[in-house]
C-alpha positions in Angstrom: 19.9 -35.4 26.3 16.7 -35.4 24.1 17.4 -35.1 20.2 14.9 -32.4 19.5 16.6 -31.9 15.7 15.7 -35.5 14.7 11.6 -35.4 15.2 11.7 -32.1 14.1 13.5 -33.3 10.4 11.6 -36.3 10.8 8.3 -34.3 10.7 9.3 -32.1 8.4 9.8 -34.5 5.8 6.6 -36.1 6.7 7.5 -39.1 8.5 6.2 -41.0 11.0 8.3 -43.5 13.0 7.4 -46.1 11.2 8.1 -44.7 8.0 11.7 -43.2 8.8 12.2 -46.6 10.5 11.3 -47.8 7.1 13.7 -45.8 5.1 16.7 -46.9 6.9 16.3 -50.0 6.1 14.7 -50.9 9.7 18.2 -51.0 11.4 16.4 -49.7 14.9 13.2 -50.4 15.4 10.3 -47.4 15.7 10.6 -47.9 19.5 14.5 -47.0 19.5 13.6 -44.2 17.2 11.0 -42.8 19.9 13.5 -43.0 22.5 16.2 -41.2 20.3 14.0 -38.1 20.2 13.4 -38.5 24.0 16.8 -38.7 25.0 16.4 -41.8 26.8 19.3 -43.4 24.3 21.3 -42.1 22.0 22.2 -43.7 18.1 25.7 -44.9 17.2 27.8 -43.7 14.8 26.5 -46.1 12.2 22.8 -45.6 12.5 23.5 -41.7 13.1 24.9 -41.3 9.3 21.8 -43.8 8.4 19.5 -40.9 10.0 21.5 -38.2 8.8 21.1 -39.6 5.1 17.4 -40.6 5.3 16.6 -37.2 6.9 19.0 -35.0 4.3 20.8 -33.5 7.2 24.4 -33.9 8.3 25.3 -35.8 11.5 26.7 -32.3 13.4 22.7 -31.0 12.7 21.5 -34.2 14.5 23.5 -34.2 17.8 23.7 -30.4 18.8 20.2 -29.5 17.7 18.6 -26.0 17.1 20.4 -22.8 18.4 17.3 -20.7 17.8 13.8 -21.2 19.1 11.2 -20.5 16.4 8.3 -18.7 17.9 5.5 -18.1 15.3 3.4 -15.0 14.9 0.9 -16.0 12.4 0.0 -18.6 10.3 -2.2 -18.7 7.7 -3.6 -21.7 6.2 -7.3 -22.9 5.5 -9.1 -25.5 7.8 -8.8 -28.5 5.3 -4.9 -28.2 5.7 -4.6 -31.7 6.7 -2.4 -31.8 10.6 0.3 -33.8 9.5 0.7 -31.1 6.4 0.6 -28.3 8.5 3.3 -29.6 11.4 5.5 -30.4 8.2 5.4 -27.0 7.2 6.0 -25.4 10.6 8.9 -27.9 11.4 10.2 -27.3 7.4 10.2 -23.1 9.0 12.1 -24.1 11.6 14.8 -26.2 10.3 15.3 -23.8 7.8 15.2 -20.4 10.2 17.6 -22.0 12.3 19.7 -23.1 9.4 20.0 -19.2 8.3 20.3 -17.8 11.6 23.5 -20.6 12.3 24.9 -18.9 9.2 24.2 -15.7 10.3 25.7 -15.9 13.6 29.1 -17.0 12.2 29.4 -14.7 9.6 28.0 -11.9 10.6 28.5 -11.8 14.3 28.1 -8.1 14.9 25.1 -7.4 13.4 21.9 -6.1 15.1 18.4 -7.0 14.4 16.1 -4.1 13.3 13.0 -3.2 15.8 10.6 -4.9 13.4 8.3 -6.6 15.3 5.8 -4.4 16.9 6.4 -1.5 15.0 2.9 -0.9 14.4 1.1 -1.9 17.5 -1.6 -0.3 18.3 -1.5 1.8 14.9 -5.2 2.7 13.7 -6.1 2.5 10.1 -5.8 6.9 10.3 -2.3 6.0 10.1 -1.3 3.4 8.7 -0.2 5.7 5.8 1.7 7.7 7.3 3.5 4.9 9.2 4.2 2.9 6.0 5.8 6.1 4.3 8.0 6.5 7.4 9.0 2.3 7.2 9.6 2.8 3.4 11.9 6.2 4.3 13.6 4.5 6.4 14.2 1.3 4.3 15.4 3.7 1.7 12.6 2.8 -0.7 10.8 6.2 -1.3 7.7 6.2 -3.0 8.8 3.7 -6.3 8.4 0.1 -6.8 10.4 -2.2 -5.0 12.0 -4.9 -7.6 13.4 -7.0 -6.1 10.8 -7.7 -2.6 13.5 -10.5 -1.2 16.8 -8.7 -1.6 14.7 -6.0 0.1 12.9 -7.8 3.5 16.6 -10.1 3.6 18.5 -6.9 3.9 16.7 -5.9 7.1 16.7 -9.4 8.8 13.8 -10.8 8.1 14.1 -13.9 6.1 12.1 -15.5 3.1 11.3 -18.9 3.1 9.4 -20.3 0.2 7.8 -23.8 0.1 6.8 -26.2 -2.3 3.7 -27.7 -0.4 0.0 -27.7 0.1 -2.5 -25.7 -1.8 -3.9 -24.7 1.7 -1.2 -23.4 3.0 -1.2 -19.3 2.8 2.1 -18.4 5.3 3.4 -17.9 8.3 5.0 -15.3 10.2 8.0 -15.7 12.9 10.8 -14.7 15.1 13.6 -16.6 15.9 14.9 -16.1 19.4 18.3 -16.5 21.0 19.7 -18.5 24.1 19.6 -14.9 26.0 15.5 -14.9 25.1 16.3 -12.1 22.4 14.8 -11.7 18.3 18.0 -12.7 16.7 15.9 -12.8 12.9 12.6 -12.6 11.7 11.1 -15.0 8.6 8.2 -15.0 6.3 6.9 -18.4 4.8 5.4 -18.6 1.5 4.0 -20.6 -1.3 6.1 -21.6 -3.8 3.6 -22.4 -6.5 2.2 -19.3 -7.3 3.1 -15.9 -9.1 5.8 -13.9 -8.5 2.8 -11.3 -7.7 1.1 -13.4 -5.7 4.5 -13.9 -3.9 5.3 -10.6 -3.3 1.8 -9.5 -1.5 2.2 -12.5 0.5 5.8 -11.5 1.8 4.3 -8.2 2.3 1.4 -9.8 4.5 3.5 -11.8 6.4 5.5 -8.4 7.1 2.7 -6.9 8.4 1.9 -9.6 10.9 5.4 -9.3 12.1 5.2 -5.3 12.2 1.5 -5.6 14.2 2.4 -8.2 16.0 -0.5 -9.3 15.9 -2.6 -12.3 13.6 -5.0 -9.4 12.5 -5.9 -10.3 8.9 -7.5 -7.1 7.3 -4.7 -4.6 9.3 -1.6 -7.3 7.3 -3.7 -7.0 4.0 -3.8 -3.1 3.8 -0.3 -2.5 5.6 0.4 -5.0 2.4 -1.0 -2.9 -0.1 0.1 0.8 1.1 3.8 -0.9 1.3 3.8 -2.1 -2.0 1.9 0.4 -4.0 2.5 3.8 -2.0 -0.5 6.2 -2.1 1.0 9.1 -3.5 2.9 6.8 -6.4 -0.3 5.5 -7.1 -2.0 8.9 -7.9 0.1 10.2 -9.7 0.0 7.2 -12.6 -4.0 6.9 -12.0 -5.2 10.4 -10.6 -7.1 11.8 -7.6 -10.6 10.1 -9.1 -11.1 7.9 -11.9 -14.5 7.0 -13.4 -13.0 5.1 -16.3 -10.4 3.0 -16.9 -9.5 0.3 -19.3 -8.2 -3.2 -18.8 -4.9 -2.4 -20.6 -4.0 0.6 -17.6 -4.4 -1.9 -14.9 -2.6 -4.7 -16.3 0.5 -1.7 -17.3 0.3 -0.7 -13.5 0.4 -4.0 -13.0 4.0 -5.0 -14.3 5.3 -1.2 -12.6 4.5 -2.6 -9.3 4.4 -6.1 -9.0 1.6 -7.1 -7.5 -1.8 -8.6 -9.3 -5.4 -6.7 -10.8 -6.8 -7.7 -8.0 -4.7 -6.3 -5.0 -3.9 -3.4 -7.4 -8.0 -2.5 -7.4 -8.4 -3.1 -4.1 -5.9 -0.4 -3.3 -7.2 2.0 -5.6 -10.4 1.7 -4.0 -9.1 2.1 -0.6 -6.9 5.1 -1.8 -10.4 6.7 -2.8 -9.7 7.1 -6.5 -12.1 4.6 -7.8 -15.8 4.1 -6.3 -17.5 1.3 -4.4 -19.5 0.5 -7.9 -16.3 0.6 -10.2 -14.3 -1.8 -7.2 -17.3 -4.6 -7.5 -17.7 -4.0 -11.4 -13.7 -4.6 -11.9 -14.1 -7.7 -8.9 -16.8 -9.0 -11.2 -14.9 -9.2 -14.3 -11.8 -10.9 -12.5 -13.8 -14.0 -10.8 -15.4 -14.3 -14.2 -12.1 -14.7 -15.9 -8.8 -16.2 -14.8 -6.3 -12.9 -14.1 -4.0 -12.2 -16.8 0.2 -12.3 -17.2 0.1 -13.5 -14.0 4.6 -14.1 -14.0 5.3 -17.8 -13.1 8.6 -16.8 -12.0 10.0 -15.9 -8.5 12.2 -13.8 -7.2 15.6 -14.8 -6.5 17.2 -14.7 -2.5 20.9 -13.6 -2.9 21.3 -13.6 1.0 22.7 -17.1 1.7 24.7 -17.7 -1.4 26.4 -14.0 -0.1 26.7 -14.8 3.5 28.3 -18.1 2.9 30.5 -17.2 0.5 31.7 -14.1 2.8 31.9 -17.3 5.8 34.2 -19.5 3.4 36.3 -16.5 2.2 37.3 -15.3 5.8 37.6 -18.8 6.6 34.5 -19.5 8.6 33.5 -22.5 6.9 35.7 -25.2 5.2 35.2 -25.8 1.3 32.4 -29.1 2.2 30.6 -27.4 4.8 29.5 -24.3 2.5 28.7 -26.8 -0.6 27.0 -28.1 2.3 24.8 -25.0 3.3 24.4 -24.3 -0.6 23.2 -27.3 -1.8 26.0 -27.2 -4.6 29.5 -27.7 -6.0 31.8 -24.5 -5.9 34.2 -23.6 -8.7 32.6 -27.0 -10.9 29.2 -28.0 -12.4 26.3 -27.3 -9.9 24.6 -30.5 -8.8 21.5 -28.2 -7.9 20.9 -30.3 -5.1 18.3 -28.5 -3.2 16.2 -28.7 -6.5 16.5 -32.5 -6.3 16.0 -32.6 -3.0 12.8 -31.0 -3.8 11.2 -33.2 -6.5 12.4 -36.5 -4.5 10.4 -35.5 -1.7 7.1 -35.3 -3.8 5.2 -37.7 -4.3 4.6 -39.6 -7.8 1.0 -37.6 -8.8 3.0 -34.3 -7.9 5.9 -35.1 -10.1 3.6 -35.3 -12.6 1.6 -32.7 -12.0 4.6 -30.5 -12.1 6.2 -31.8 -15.8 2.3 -31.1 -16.6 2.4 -27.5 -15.4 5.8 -27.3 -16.8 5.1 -28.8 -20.3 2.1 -25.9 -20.2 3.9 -23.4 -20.2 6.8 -24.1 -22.4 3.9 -24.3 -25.1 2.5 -20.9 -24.5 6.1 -19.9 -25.2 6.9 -21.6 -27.8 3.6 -20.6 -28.9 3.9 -17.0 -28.9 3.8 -14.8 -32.2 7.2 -13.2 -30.7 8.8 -16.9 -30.6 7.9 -17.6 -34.0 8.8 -13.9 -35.4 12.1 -14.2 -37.4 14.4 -10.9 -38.0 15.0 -9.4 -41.1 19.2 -9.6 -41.8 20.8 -7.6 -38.9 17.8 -7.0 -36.9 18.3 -8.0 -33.1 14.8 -8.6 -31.2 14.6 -8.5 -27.5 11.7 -11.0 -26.4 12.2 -9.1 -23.4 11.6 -5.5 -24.0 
């Protein structure tokens, strides 16, 4: 029996033979370790747990191998993504959909995936609207923001995965099937290194591939747009037309939906309340100068922490196994293992270039006029009002 898990952790943390040979200390040789992933022998218990360390995976991952196969619907990336970068990222999907879906099986065997994908086949751009209103109706949205974009997509099986990896990677779109050839989940990959609005109208791309079915670019980007910032919403904070409007009402609009200038223009335009000239004027101004209060943070998935906490309530999983699937201690000091996991993957110039980015920022903030305000005798300031 072949040991599809092991080449596909081995590639998604980058590794060749040679190098995960490397790591454990070169106990088998890169020969043995090509014929693991063939099936032609299989490792002891020793060199096993050596794997299982090196790879950040537990032995029980290793021997039974995916339950789901990961079948992708789009990915976006640029041509310059280097190949090993881009099977890392597309194994990293994998191992982690299949991770989530193992979860989800346990836990919560009953429930049904949503119709998602294909929804919109064959939908023209006539009615796009209309069939967006309808999704958001039926989500229980209505016409308002959507805060929390995660919480939101997670609720109606379709996962979020975000990434800390190449600059030319953009996302990808899948569906994870079962043993009976049935969707049993979909996911959306993103980049973790961006803003949270930048974040959110990817997740909402990626949605739209899944809902289209389809790799079509443009059809993703407006389904993207209409989800997130709903026609009729839109009008009524900007108006039918608009000839004017100042830098201050777009970056306002901006916080009450989440998403940045530029896909907020964009959607203005293709709403018809601003004109062809006024779309290139405001493009203009925003290649000229960087975008601002761009919000470095992300938003937060709830869905795993809940699911396996519901698994080691009802006595699913034993105490280990969900510290396992969590990445942390329970009822003690988190270890925030994931996070470590993280940075010990990177490589030295990206360590640095993250304490960089993150020494940056904690300047600006310490920076700020509202940092360095100090309140009169029992006045209470909220930095965050």
């Amino acid at each position: 029996m072949s040991m599809p898990y092991l080449q596909q952790a081995r590639i998604a943390r980058g590794l060749s033979l040679e190098d995960l040979a490397g790591t454990i200390g070169n106990a088998v040789s890169r020969q043995t370790l090509k014929n693991y992933e063939a099936g032609i022998t299989r490792p002891g218990a020793t060199i096993l747990s050596l794997l299982a360390k090196a790879l950040q995976v537990s032995t029980a991952d290793l021997l039974r191998g995916p339950d789901f196969r990961c079948e992708h619907i789009a990915y976006r990336k640029k041509a310059r993504l280097p190949k090993k970068e881009a099977a890392s990222i597309e194994a990293q999907v994998i191992q982690e959909v299949n991770r989530r879906c193992w979860v989800q099986s346990r836990c919560l065997p009953g429930q049904r995936i949503e119709p998602v994908r294909g929804r919109f086949k064959n939908l023209t751009a006539d009615n796009l609207e209309l069939a967006t209103v309808k999704l958001r109706k039926d989500w229980g949205l209505g016409i308002s923001p959507i805060r929390n974009l995660v919480d939101e997509l997670e609720g109606h099986s379709v996962h979020v995965i975000t990434l800390t990896t190449h600059e030319d990677f953009d996302g990808l779109s899948s569906v994870a099937i079962d043993s009976q050839g049935q969707p049993y989940a979909y996911s959306v990959a993103i980049k973790k290194e961006t803003s949270m609005e930048r974040q959110r109208f990817s997740m909402a791309h990626e949605l739209g591939h899944i809902l289209f079915d389809s790799t079509d670019e443009p059809a993703a980007h407006a389904f993207a747009g209409a989800f997130l910032v709903p026609q009729e919403e839109l009008k009524k904070m900007l108006g039918d037309k608009r000839n004017r409007i100042k830098k201050e009402e777009w970056l306002a609009l901006k916080r009450y939906f989440g998403v940045s200038m530029q896909a907020l223009i964009r959607r203005a335009k293709d709403c018809g309340i601003i004109q062809e000239d006024s779309y290139r004027f405001w493009n203009t101004v925003l290649h000229r100068k960087k975008e601002e209060n761009d919000t470095p943070a992300c938003e937060v998935s709830t869905w795993m922490l809940r699911t396996v906490m519901r698994g080691y309530a009802e006595g699913v999983f034993s105490k280990s196994k969900a510290e396992e699937l969590l990445g942390k201690q329970m009822h003690g000091e988190s270890l925030e293992m994931k996070a470590r996991q993280d940075i010990r993957q990177m490589s030295p110039d990206e360590r640095r270039q993250l304490m960089a980015k993150q020494a940056v920022l904690a300047v600006e903030d310490y920076s700020s006029p509202e940092f360095n305000e100090s309140a009169e005798p029992g006045e209470v300031f909220d930095d965050y009002a």
